[in-house]
N, C-alpha and C positions, 0 to 999 in steps of 0.2 A: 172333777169328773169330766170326760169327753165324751160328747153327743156326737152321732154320728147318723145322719137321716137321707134312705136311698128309697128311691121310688123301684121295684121291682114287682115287673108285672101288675097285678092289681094291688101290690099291698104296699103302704108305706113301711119298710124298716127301719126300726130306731135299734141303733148299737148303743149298751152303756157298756162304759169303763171306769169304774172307780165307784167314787161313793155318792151316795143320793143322800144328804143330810139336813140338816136345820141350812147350816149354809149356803148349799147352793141350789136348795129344793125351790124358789121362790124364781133364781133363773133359768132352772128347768121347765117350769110352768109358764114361764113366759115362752121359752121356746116351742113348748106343746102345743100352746094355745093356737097359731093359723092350724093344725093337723087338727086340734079339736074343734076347731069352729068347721073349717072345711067339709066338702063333698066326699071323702076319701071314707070307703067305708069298711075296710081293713086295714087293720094296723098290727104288727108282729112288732114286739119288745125285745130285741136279741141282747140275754144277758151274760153272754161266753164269759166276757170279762167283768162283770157284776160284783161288786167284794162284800157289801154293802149298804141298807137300807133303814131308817128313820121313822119313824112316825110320819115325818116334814115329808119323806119321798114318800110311806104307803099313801097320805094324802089325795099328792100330784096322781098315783096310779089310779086310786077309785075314783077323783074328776074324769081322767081318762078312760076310763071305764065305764062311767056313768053319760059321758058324750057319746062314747059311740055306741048304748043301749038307745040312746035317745033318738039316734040316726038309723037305729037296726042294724048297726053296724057290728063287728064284732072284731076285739082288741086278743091277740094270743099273745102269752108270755114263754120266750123260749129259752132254753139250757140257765134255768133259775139253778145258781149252786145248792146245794144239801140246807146250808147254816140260814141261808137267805128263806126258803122255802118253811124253813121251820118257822120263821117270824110269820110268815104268810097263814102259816098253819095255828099255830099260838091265836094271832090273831082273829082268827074265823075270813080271813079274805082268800081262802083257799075256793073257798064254793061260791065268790065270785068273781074267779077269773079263767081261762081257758091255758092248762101249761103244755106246754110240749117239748118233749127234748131233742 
């Protein structure tokens, strides 16, 4: 999977590409972690290129979800594919998170 994290205007973007799995869900989180500890209190998940996602990665996204409730902050997730979204859905993390295409 390639991270890809840009500061734009007030919101951190994270780009994923590829897959968020058991694998490499543990160095994702490490990489999350300064964005989730930090002052930053918008965050957009850009998933254009998203294939992808785990137990291991919904995880990593509810920690990060859960930080930036904790901060008042608010995490949106964008252009989530169809196949992706329906895990979201299946799962019940649909009604907590913010999507937008």
């Amino acid at each position: 999977m390639e991270v890809k994290i840009n500061n734009v205007g007030n919101d951190v973007v994270i780009v994923l590409n590829g897959r968020l799995d058991s694998i490499n869900s543990a160095d994702f989180e490490k990489l999350m972690e300064p964005i989730m500890t930090s002052d930053m209190a918008s965050v957009v998940i850009d998933c254009t290129e998203f294939v992808y996602i785990s137990s291991a990665g919904l995880r990593v996204f509810l920690k990060m979800q859960k930080a930036a409730n904790a901060k008042k902050g608010n995490l949106r997730i964008k252009n989530l594919n169809s196949d992706i979204k329906s895990i979201f859905d299946m799962t019940g993390f649909t009604q907590l998170f913010k999507f937008e295409s």
